[in-house]
C-alpha positions as CSV (number, residue, x, y, z in Angstrom):
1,X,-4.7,2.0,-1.5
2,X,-3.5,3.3,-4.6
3,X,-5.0,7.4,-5.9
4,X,-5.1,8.7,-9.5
5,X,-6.1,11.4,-11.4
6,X,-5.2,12.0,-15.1
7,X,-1.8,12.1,-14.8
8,X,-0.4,9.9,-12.1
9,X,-1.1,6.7,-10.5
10,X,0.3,5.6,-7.3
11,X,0.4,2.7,-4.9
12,X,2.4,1.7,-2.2
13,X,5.7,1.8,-3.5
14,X,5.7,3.2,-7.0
15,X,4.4,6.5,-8.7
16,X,3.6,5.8,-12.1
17,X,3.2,9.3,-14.2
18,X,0.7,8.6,-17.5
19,X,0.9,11.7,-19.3
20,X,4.1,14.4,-20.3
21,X,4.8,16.8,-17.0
22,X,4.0,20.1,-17.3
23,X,4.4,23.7,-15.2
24,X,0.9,22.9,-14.1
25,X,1.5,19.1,-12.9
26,X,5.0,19.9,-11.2
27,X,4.5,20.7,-7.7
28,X,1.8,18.1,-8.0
29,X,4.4,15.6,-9.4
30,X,6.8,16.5,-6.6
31,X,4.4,16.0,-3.6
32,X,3.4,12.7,-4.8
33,X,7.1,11.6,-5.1
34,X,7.8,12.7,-1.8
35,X,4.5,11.3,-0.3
36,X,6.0,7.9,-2.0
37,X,8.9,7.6,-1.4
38,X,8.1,8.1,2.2
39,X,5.2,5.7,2.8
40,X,7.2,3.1,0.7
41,X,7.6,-0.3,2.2
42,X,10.2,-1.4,0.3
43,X,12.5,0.4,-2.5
44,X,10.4,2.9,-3.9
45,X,9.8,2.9,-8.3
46,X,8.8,5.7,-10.8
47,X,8.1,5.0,-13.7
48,X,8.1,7.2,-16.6
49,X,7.6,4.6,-19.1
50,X,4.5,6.1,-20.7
51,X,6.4,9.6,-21.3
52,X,8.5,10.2,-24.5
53,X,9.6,13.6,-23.5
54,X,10.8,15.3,-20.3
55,X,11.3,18.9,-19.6
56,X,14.0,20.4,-18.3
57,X,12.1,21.2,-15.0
58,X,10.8,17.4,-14.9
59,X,14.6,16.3,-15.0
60,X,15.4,18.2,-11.8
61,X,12.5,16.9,-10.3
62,X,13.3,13.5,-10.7
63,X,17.4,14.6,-9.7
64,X,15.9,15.6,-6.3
65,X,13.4,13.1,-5.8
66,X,16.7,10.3,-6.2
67,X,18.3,12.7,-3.7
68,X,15.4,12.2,-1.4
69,X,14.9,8.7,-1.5
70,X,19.0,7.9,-0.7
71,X,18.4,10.7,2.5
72,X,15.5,8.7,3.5
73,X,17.4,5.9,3.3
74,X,15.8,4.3,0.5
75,X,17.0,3.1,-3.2
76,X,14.7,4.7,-6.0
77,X,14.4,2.6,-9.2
78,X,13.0,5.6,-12.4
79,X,11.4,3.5,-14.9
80,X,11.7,4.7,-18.0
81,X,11.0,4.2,-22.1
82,X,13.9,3.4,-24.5
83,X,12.9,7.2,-25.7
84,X,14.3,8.5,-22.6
85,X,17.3,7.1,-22.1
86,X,19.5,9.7,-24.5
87,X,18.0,12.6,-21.9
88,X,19.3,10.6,-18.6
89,X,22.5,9.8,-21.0
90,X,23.4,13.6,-22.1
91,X,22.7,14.5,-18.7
92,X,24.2,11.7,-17.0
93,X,21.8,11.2,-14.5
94,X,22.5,7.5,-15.9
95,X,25.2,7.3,-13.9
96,X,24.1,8.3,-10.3
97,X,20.3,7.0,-10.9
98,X,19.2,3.3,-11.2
99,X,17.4,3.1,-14.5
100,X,15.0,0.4,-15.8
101,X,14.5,0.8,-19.5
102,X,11.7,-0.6,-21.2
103,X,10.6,-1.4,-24.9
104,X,8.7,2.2,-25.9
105,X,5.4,1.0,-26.6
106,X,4.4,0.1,-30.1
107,X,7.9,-0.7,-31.0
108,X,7.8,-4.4,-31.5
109,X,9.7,-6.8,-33.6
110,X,7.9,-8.4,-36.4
């Protein structure tokens, strides 16, 4: 059954993170990767898709959480906006982390 509180939602096999991680959210946002990406029942996804900004601490975060997953034996997919991408690129966690980019939101053609 999935929880939530006012950041983060998560179900079975997916952590979905609804506002911009903070010092105060970050051992939160670490257990429920963890808690996650263990329980998953298939390849585990978090999605950062309604963030436009992540902190250097949050970056780490998600570094170990990958680093988790493949020691669990598991593939981690990070969901995240087109605003993102340029902070996986510069840090090239592009390259080591399987991205899904989506469309920021508000940002259609027309």
């Amino acid at each position: 059954m999935a929880q939530s509180d006012q950041n983060f939602v998560d179900g079975p096999n997916y952590l979905r993170v609804l506002r911009e991680l903070d010092w105060n959210h970050s051992k939160t946002f670490e257990e429920r990767c963890r808690a996650v990406i263990e329980q998953a029942t298939g390849d585990p996804v978090l999605d950062l898709s309604s963030l436009a900004y992540l902190s250097s601490p949050a970056i780490k975060q998600v570094a170990r959480a990958h680093i988790f997953a493949e020691e669990k034996g598991r593939h981690l997919t990070v969901r995240i906006s087109e605003s993102l991408l340029k902070i996986f690129e510069v840090t090239r966690l592009d390259k080591v982390i399987a991205l899904e980019v989506v469309r920021d939101q508000g940002k259609g053609k027309g």
